[in-house]
C-alpha positions as CSV (number, residue, x, y, z in Angstrom):
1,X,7.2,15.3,-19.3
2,X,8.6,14.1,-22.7
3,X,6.8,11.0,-23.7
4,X,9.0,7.8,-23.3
5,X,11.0,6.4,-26.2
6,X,9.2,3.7,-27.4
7,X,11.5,3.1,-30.3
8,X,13.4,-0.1,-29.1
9,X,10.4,-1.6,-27.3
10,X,8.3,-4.8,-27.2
11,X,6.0,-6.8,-25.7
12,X,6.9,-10.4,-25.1
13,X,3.5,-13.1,-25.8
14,X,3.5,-12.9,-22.0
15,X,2.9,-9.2,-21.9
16,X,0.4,-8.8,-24.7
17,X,-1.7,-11.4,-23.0
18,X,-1.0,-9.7,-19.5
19,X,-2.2,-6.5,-20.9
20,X,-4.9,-7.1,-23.5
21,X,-7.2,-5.7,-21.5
22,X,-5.3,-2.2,-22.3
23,X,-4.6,-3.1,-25.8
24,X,-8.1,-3.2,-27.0
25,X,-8.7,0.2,-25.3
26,X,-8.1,2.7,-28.6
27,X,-6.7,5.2,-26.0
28,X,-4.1,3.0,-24.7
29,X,-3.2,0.5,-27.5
30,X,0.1,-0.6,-28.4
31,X,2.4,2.4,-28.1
32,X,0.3,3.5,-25.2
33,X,1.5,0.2,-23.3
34,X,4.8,0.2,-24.1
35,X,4.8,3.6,-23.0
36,X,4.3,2.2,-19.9
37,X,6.7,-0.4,-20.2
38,X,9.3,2.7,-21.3
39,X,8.1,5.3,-17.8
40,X,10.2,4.7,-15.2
41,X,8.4,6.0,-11.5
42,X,9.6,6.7,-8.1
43,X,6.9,6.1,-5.2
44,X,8.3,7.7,-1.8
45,X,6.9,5.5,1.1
46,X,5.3,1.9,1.1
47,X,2.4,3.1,3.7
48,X,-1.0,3.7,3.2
49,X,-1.1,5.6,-0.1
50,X,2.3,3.9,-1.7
51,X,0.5,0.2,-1.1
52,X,-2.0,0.8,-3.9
53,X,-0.2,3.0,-6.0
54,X,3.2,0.5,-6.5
55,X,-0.6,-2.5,-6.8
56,X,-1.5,-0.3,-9.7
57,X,1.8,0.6,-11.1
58,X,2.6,-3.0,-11.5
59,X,-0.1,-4.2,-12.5
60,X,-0.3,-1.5,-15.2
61,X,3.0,-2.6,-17.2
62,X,5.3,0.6,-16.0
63,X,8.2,-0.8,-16.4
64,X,10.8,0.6,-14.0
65,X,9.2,1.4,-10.7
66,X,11.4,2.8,-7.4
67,X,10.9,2.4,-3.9
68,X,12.1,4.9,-1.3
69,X,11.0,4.0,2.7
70,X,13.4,2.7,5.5
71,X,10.8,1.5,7.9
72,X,9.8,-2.1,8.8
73,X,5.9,-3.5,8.7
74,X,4.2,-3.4,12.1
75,X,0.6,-4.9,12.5
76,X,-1.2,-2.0,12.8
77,X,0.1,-1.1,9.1
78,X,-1.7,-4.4,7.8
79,X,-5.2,-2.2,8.2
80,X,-4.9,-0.1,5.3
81,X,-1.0,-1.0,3.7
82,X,-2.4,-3.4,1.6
83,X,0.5,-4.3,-0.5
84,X,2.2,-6.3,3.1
85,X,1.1,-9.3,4.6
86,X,1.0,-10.5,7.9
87,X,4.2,-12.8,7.1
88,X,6.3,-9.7,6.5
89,X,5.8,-8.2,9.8
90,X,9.6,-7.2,11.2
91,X,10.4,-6.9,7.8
92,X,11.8,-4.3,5.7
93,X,8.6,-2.8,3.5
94,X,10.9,-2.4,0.6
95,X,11.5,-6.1,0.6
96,X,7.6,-6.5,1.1
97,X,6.9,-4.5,-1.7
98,X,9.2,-6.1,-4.3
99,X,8.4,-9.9,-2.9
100,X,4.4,-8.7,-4.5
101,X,5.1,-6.2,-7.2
102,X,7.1,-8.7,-8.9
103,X,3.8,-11.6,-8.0
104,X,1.7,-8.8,-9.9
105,X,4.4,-8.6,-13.2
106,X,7.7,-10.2,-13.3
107,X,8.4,-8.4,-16.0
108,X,8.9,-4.5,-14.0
109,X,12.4,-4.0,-12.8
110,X,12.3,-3.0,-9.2
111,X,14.7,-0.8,-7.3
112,X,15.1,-0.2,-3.8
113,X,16.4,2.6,-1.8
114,X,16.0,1.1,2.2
115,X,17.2,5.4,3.5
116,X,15.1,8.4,4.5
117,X,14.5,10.6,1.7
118,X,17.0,14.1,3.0
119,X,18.2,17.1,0.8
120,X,21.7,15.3,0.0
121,X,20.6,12.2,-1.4
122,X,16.9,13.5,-3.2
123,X,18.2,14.9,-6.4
124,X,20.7,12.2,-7.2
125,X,17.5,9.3,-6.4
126,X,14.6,11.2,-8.1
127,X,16.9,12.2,-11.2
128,X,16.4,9.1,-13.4
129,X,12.8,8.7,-13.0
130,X,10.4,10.2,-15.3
131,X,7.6,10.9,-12.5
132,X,7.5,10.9,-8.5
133,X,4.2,9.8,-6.5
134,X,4.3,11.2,-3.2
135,X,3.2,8.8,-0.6
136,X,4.6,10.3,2.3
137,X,2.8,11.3,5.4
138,X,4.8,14.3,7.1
139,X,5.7,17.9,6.2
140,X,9.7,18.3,5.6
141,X,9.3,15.0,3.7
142,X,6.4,16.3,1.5
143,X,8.1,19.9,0.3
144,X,11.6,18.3,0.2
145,X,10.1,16.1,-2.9
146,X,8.1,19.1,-4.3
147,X,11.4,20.9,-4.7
148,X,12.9,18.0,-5.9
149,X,10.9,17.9,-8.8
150,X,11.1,21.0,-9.2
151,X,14.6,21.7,-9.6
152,X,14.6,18.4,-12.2
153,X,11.8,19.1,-13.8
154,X,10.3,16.1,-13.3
155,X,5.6,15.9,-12.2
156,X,5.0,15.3,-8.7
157,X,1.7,13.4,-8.3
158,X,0.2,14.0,-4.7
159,X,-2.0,12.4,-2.5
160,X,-2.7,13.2,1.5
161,X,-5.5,11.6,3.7
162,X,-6.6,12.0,7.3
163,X,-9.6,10.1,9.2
164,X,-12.1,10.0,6.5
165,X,-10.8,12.9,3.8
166,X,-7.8,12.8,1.2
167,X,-7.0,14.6,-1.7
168,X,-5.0,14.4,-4.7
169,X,-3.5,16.4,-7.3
170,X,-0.6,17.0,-9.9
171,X,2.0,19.2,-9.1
172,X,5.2,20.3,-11.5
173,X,3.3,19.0,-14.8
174,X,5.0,21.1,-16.6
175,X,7.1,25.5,-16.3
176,X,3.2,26.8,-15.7
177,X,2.0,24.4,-13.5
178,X,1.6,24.7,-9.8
179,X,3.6,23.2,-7.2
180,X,3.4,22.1,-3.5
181,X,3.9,25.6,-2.0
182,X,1.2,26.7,-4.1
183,X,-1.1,24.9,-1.9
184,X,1.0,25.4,0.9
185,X,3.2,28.6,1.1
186,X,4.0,27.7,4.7
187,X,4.3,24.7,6.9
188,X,1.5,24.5,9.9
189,X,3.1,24.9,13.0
190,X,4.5,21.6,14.5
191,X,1.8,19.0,16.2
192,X,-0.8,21.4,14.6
193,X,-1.9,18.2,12.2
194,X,-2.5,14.8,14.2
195,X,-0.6,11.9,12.6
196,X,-2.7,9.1,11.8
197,X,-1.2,7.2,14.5
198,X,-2.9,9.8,17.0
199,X,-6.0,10.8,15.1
200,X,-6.8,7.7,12.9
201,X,-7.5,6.3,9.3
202,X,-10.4,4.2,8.3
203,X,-9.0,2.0,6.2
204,X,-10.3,1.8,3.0
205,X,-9.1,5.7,2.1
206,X,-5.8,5.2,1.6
207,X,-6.8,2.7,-1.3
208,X,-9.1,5.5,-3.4
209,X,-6.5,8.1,-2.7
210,X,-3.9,6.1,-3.9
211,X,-5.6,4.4,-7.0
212,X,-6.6,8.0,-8.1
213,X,-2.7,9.0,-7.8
214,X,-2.0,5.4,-9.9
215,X,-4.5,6.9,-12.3
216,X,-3.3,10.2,-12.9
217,X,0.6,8.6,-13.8
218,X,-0.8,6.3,-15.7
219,X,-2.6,9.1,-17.9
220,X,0.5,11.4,-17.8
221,X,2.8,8.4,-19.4
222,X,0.2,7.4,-22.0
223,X,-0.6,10.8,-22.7
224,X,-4.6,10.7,-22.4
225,X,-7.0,11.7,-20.6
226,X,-7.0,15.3,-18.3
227,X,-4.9,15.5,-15.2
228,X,-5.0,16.9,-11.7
229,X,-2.7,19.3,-12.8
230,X,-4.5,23.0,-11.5
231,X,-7.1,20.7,-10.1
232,X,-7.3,19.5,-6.3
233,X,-9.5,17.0,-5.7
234,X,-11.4,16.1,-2.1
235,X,-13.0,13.5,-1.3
236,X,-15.0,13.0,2.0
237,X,-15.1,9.4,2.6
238,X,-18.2,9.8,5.2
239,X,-20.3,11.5,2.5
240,X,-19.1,9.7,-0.2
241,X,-18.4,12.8,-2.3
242,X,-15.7,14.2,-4.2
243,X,-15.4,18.2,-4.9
244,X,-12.4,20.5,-6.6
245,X,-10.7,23.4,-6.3
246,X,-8.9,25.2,-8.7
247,X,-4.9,25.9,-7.5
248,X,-3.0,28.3,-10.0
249,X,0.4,28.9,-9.1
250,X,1.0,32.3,-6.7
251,X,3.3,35.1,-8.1
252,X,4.7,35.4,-4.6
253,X,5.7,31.5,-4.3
254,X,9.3,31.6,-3.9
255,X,11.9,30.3,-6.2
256,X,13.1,27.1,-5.4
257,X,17.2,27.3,-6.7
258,X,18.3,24.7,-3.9
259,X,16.9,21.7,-1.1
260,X,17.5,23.1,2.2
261,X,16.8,21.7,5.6
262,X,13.4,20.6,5.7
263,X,12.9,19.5,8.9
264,X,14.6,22.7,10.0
265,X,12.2,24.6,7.3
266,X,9.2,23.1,9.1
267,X,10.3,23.3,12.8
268,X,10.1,20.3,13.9
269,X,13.9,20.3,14.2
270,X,14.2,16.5,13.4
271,X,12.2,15.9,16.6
272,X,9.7,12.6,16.8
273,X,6.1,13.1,17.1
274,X,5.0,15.2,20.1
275,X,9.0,15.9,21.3
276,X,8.4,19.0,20.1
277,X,5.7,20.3,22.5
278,X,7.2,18.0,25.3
279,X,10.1,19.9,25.6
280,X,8.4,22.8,26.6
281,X,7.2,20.9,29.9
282,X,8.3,18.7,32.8
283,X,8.7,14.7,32.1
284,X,9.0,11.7,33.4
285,X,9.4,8.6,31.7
286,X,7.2,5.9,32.4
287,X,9.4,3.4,34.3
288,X,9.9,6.4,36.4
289,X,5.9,6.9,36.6
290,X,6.1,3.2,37.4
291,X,8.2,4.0,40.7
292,X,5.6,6.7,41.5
293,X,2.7,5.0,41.8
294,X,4.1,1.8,43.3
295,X,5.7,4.3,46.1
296,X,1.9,6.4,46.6
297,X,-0.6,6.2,44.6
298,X,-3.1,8.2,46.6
299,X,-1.0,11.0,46.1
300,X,-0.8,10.7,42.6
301,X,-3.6,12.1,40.0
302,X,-2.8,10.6,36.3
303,X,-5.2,12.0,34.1
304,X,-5.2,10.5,30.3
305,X,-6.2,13.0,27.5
306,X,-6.4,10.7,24.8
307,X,-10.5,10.3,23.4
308,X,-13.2,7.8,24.8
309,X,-12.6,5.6,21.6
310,X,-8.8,5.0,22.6
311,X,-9.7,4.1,26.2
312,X,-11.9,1.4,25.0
313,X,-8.7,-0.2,23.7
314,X,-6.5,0.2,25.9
315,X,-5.5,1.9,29.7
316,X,-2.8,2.5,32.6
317,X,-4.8,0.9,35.6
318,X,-5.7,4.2,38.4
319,X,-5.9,7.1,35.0
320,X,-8.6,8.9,34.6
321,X,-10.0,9.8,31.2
322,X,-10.3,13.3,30.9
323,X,-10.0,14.2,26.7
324,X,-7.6,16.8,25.0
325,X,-10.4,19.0,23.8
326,X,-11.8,19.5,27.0
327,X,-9.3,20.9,28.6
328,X,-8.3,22.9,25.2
329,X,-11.9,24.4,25.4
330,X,-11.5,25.3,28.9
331,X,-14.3,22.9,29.9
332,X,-12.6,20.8,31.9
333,X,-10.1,23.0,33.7
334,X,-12.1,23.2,37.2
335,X,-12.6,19.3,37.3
336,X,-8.6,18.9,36.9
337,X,-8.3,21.2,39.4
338,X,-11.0,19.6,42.1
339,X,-9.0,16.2,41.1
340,X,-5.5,17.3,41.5
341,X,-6.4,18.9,44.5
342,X,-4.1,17.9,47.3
343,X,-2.2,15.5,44.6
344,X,0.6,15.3,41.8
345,X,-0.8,15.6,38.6
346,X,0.8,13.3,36.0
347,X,-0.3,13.7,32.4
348,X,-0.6,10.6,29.4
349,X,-1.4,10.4,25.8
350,X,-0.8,7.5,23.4
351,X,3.0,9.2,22.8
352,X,3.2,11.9,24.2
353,X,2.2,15.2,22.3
354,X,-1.6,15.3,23.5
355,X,-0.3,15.5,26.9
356,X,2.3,18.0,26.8
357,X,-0.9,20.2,25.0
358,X,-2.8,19.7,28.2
359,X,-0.7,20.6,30.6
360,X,0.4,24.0,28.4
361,X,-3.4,24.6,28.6
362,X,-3.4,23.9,32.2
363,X,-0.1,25.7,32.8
364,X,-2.4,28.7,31.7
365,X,-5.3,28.5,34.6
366,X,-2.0,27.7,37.1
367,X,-2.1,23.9,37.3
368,X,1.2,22.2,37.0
369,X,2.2,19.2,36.1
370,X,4.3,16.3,34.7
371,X,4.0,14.9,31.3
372,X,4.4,11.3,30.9
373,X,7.3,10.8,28.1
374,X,6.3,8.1,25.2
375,X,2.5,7.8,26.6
376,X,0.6,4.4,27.2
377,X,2.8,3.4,24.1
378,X,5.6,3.4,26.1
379,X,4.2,1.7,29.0
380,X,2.7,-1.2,27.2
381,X,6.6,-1.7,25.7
382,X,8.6,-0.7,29.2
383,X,6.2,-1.3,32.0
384,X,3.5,-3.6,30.9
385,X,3.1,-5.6,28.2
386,X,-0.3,-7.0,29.3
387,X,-1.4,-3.4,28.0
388,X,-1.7,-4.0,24.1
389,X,-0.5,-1.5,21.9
390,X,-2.7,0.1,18.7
């Protein structure tokens, strides 16, 4: 990117004395802050890696920072989505966001786009910014913002976590730069890669991953330092170590002339977590369930596939535990089959993918059953709130 016009900018008292701590730094100086002051940048999503980047953002001096995310804070954001407080649950995070960007520097003008990122709307809301941070956590969201940038020219700096790993790089720095489908030519297929909602987060990953992509648009606006750019960068939060791989851009990556349908593109078909293998079995939804086991229970088996460490939290009274992966490896398919002997076989995860898995696997050694729509999720909402929800 073209460095921003500093030409009509200043810094107030107020500023100079909220950013001294930059001043005296002979890389940033003057014109490097008001460079800041001058960047406009667009973060897509308020979650886990948007929280510390718009922290950072602000609390850098970038002047003009956008917010893209339609969804409301929920408690179980609050462990990692650092930028919400516990006041602002039910609320929109947009609103959230602002409320504290604007604590961090009154002086950043904040604009809010409360709609899903699609392919009619990307181009006209990434257009005026001078960089995008990707903060998203899906797919169809992820390469509709890569081709975004792309087609307006614009860097695309990219961060991704799961569990206890992340990585971050640059993308579209500049024409020889690599891109998202450089890393990616092709989506994985659907429910291939847990969501953090099934397979987890610990909380503190989010923050690095995040601050690194604060970092690395903070050094592209300035003008200093090395980027990402060619470079991704892992980190393994268990080992506490960091590694990189070098990503050149592929002759055979397609040319990117237009957005298309992303969700299409990635075949998940604008379906919900889990829909997509659940569709492909028998369901029941749980106040149906609920009927079931009321009307015989001893003819009911209700195995739940979720792992040990969900169980601890939370279960549907008469289930029995009987994890994803065993059945997957083919290690637990004669013990389902002694159980649901005689009985049937009604299958739960938290929302409803895991389960639909199982009984495809089992569906291949000739057990059939029914998968349980919405999981224990649904029955702590619908059936019984006394169940808590995680």
């Amino acid at each position: 990117m073209l460095p921003p016009d500093t030409s009509g900018v200043q810094l107030s008292p107020d500023e100079v004395a909220r950013f001294s701590r930059h001043l005296i730094l002979p890389e940033v100086g003057m014109e490097g802050q008001k460079r800041l002051k001058a960047a406009s940048v667009l973060c897509v999503g308020t979650g886990g890696l948007g929280s510390p980047l718009l922290l950072y953002l602000a609390a850098a001096g970038v002047g003009r920072i956008g917010i893209v995310d339609f969804d409301v804070v929920d408690t179980s954001n609050l462990q990692r989505q650092v930028i919400h407080g516990t006041s602002w649950v039910g609320k929109p995070k947009i609103e959230s966001a602002k409320a504290r960007i604007l604590e961090i520097n009154p002086h950043c003008q904040v604009d809010l786009y409360e709609t899903a990122l699609t392919s009619e709307n990307a181009l006209e809301i990434i257009r005026p910014y001078d960089i995008v941070c990707d903060g998203t956590d899906n797919f169809p969201t992820r390469y509709l913002v890569n081709d975004a940038c792309v087609l307006l020219g614009k860097p695309n700096v990219y961060g991704s976590i799961f569990r206890f790993e992340g990585q971050a790089t640059v993308f579209n720095l500049d024409a020889e730069s690599p891109n998202y489908r450089d890393l990616f030519p092709e989506p994985p297929p659907p429910g291939m890669v847990p969501s953090c909602a099934e397979g987890g987060v610990v909380g503190v990953l989010p923050g690095i991953i995040g601050v690194i992509q604060a970092t690395e648009a903070v050094k592209i606006i300035t003008g200093i330092g090395t980027t990402l750019s060619g470079r991704l960068l892992l980190f393994d939060a268990l080992k506490m170590s960091f590694r990189e791989l070098r990503l050149r851009p592929s002759p055979e990556r397609p040319v990117i002339e237009e957005l298309v349908d992303y969700q299409e593109f990635c075949g998940v078909g604008g379906t919900a977590p889990g829909q997509e293998e659940a569709g492909a079995v028998p369901t029941i939804t749980v106040a149906e369930l609920k009927t079931v086991i009321d009307g015989r229970l001893e003819d009911v088996l209700l195995l739940d596939v979720r792992n040990p460490q969900e169980a601890e939290i939370a279960v549907i009274p008469g289930s029995v535990l009987m994890p994803l992966d065993r059945i997957e490896s083919g290690e637990a398919i004669e013990d389902v089959r002694q159980l649901a002997r005689g009985k049937k076989l009604y299958v739960h995860c938290k929302l409803g993918g895991r389960s639909a898995k199982a009984l495809i696997a089992l569906g291949r050694h000739g057990i059939e059953g029914v998968n349980v729509a919405g999981g224990i999720d649904a029955w702590s909402q619908e059936v019984d709130p006394a169940v808590p929800r995680y």
